[in-house]
N, C-alpha and C positions, 0 to 999 in steps of 0.2 A: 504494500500500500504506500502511495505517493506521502510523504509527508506535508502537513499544512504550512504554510506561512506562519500564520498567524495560530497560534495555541488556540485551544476552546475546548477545558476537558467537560462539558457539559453543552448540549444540541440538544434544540429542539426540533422536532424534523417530522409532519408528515404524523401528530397526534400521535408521537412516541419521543423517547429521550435517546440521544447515543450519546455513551457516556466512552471515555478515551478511558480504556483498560491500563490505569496504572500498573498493575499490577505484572504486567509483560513487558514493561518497559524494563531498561533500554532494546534491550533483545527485538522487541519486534512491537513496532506501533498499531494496535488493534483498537476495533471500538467495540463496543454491547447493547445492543440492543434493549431497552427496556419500557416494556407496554402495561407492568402489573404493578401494580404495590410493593407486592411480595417480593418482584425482582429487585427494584429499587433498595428497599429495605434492604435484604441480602447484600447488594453493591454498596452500601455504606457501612456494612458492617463487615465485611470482608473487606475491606479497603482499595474496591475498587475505584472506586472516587473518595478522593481522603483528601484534607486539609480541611481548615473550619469554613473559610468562606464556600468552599466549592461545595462543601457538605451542605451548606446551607440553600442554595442553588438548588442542587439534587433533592432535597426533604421540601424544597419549597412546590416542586414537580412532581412528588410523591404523594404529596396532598392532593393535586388535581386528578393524577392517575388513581388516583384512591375515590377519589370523588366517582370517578366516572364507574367505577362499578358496582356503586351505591344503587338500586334498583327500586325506588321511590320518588312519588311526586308531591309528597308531601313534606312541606319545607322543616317541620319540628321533628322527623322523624332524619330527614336527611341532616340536617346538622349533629342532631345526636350519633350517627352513625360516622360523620364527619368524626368528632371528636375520639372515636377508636380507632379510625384513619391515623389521627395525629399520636395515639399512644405505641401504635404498633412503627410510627418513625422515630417517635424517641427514643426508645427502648435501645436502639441502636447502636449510638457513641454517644456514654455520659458525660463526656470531658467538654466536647466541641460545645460552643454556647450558640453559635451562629445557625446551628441544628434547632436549638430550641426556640430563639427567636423569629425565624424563618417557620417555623409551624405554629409559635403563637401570632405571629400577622397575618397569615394565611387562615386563620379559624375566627382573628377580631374580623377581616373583612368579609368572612361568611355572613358571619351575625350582623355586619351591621348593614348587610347589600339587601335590599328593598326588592322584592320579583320573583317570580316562578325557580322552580331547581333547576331548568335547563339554564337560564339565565345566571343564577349562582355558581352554575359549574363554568360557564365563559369568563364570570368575571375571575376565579380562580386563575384558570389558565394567564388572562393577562398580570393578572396579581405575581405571577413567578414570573414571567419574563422582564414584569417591572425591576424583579429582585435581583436577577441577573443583569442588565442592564445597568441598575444604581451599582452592582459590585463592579461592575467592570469601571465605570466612573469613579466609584468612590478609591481603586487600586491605583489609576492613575492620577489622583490627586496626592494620596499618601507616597508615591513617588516623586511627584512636586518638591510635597512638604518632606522626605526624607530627605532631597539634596538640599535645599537647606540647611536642615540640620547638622549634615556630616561638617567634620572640622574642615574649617578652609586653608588647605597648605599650599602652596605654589607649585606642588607635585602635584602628580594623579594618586587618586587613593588607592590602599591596599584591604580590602572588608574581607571578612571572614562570615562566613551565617554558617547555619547549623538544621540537619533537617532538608523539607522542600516546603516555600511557601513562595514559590513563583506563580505562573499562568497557572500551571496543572491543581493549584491548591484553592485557585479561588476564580472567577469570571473570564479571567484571560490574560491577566497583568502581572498580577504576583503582588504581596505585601511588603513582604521584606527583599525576595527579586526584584518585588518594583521598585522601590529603592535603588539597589544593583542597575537596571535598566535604564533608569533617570540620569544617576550615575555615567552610565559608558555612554549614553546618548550627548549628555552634556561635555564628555572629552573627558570627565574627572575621576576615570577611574581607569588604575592600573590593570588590576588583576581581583579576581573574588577566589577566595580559598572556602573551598566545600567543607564542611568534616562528612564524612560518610553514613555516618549517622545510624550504630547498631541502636536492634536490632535487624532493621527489616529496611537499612543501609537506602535511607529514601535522599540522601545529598548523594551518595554514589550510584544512584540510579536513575532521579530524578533531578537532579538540579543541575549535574553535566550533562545532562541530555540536553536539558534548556539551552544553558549556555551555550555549548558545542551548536544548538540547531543555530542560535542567532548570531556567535561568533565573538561572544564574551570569553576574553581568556578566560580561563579558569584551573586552578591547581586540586587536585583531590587530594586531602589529608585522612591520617584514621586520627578517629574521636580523639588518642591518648598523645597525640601531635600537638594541639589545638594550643596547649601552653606552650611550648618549646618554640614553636613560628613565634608568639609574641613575645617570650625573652630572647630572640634571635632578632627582632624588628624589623618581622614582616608583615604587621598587621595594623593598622591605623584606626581600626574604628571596626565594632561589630555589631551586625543587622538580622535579629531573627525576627518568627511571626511570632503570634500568640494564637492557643487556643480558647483560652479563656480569660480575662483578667481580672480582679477583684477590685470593689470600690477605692481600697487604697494604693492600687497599684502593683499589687503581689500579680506573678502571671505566670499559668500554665504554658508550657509550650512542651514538645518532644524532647521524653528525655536525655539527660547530655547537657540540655541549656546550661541549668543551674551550676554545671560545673565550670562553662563555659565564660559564663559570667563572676564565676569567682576569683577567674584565671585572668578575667579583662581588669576587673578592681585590680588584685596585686601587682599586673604590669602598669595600670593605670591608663588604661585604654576605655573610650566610651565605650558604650553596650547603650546601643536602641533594639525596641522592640518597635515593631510599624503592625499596626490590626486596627481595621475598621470600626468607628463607637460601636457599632454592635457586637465587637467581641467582647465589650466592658459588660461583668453582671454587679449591674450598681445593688445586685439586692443581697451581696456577699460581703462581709465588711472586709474579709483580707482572704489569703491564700489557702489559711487551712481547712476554709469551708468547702473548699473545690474539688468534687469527686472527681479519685484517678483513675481513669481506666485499667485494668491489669488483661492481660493478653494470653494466648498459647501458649505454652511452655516452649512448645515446638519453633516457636521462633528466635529463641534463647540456644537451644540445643543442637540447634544444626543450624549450616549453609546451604540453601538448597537444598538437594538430596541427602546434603553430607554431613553425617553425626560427628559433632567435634568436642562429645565428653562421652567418657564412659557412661556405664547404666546405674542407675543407684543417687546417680545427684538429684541435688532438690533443686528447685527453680523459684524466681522469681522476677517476674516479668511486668511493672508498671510503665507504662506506654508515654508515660509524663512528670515533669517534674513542677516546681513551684520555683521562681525566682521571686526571690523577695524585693519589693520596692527598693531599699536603699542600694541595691547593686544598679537599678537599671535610669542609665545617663537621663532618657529621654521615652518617652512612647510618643511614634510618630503614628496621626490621625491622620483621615480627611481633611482636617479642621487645623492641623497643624501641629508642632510637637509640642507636647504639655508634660514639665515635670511629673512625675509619679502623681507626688503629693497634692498637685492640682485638678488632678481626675473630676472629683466629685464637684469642685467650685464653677469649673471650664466646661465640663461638657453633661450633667446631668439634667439637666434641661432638654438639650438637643436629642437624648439620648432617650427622653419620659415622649417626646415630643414624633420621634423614630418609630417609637415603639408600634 
C-alpha cells in the first residue's frame, strides 16, 4: 500500500471508520476496517489506534456506530440505550481522559438535540467529525504555541520526546510531534532523539516512522540512554504528550516519562508536556487520583515472538506513569504554555466552557 502524504490515523469513509493499524507499523502500513461498536471498542483497546487525542476521535465514532444499531424510534429509549453505547467505550482505556471527554460531549449533544432519532443519529455523526477537525486544529496550534516556548538559542535545537504522540496519536499533527514539526518547519531544529519507548517500543516504531516519512532527522535511543545524551549535551529541551493531567499539573503520560523528567531537572534541561485542555481533568486535584492502566504480562516478557526471561518470573506491567508538577518546565496548550501551577486560574473556564 502506497503510503499517505499527509498522516490521518482515523477516516471517515463511506458510513465506516478506517483506522491506520498501529499496531503493524513500521513493518507494513495497513488500515481496519471498522462498521461495529464492538470492533471499535476492540481497536482501542488493543491498541490499534492509541494515543489520547486519536482515542478520543475513534470513541467519539464509536458513539455514532453504536448509535446506529440502536433499533428504536423512540427518542427516551434511544438515548438510554445511547448511554450503554458510551459505557461499553469506556470501559476500554482508563488512563486516556480524551476517551472520556469525547463520549461525554457526544451523549451532552444527544440530550440536548431537539428531533426525531434519525435526526439525532446525523447530528452524532457531524458531532465526531466536528471532534476530529477541532483536534486536528487544536495540534496545530499547540505547535504554534510549542515553538515558542522552546529556548531561543542561535543554534537549531536538539528535543528528545518519549513515547509517540505525533499525527498517529491524535487528528493528524501530533502534540508533542507537533511541537517537533513546528520546530523543523520553522528551521529551529537540529535533530529529535526518540527513546524507544519499552514496552511495546511505540518511539521505535512509531515516531521514526513519522519522522523518516517526512524527513525529520531523527536519532533512536533505548529508554536507559535518555540520561547519558543529556550529560553528554545532546539535548536542549524535552517534549512529550500527556494522557491525562490533573488540576495541578501532575501528568500521566507512557511510562518512562517520569524518569525522563527527573533526568531533564538534574541536567537542568526544560521538560514540556504539549496536550490539548481537554486532556486536563480539572475534577482531579493532583496525580495520584489518576487510574493507571496495567497491561499483559506478555508485553513485558517477550519481543515479539521472543521470550526474553525464563518461566517462573512475576511481572508487572503499568502502561503509565505520573510526572509530578514541579518537574514539568511548561504545559504547552492551544491557548498557549501555562506554568503547571497556572492550570486551574488560565484555562478552567475555557475548559467548563469545552466541555
Amino acid at each position: 500500500m502506497l503510503l499517505p502524504h499527509q498522516i490521518y490515523p482515523v477516516i471517515w469513509q463511506d458510513q465506516h471508520v478506517l483506522l491506520v493499524d498501529q499496531t503493524r507499523l513500521p513493518a507494513e502500513y495497513a488500515v481496519v476496517e471498522v462498521r461495529r461498536l464492538e470492533d471499535m471498542a476492540q481497536a482501542i483497546k488493543t491498541m490499534i489506534v492509541r494515543g489520547a487525542p486519536a482515542i478520543g476521535v475513534a470513541a467519539a465514532y464509536g458513539m455514532y456506530l453504536g448509535a446506529q444499531e440502536i433499533e428504536t424510534s423512540d427518542r427516551e429509549q434511544f438515548l438510554t440505550a445511547l448511554e450503554q453505547v458510551a459505557r461499553t467505550l469506556e470501559r476500554t482505556r482508563p488512563t486516556a481522559v480524551n476517551l472520556f471527554w469525547a463520549i461525554a460531549r457526544m451523549l451532552k449533544t444527544a440530550r440536548q438535540t431537539v428531533g426525531s432519532v434519525d435526526y439525532l443519529k446525523q447530528v452524532l455523526l457531524e458531532t465526531a467529525q466536528a471532534i476530529q477537525a477541532e483536534d486536528l486544529q487544536t495540534c496545530q496550534a499547540i505547535g504554534a504555541a510549542g515553538l515558542q516556548a522552546l529556548p531561543k538559542t542561535p543554534d537549531q535545537l536538539r528535543l528528545l520526546t518519549h513515547c509517540n504522540a505525533g499525527a498517529l496519536a491524535t487528528a493528524g499533527y501530533g502534540t508533542a510531534l507537533g511541537v517537533v514539526r513546528s520546530a523543523w518547519q520553522a528551521g529551529r531544529l537540529a535533530r529529535v532523539y526518540a527513546d524507544e519507548t519499552r514496552p511495546r517500543l511505540q518511539g521505535a516504531r512509531l515516531t521514526t516512522w513519522e519522522c523518516v516519512h517526512e524527513g525529520i532527522p531523527v536519532t533512536l535511543i533505548t529508554d536507559n540512554m535518555a540520561a547519558h545524551c543529556m550529560q553528554k549535551g545532546l539535548i536542549d529541551a524535552v517534549v512529550v504528550g500527556a494522557d491525562r493531567i490533573a488540576a495541578n499539573g501532575d501528568t500521566a503520560n507512557k511510562i518512562g516519562t517520569y524518569a525522563v523528567a527527573l533526568a531533564a531537572r538534574a541536567h537542568n534541561i526544560p521538560f514540556f508536556v504539549a496536550a490539548p485542555v481537554a486532556t486536563i481533568d480539572f475534577d482531579l486535584a493532583d496525580g495520584s487520583q489518576i487510574p493507571i492502566e496495567e497491561r499483559d504480562s506478555e508485553e513485558v516478557c517477550q519481543i515479539g515472538e521472543t521470550r526474553i526471561c525464563p518461566p517462573g518470573v512475576a511481572f508487572y506491567n503499568p502502561a503509565f506513569d505520573v510526572t509530578p508538577a514541579a518537574l514539568i518546565t511548561a504545559i504547552v496548550t492551544e491557548h498557549g504554555a501555562f506554568n503547571p501551577a497556572e492550570l486551574e486560574a488560565q484555562l478552567h473556564d475555557l475548559h467548563v466552557a469545552n466541555a
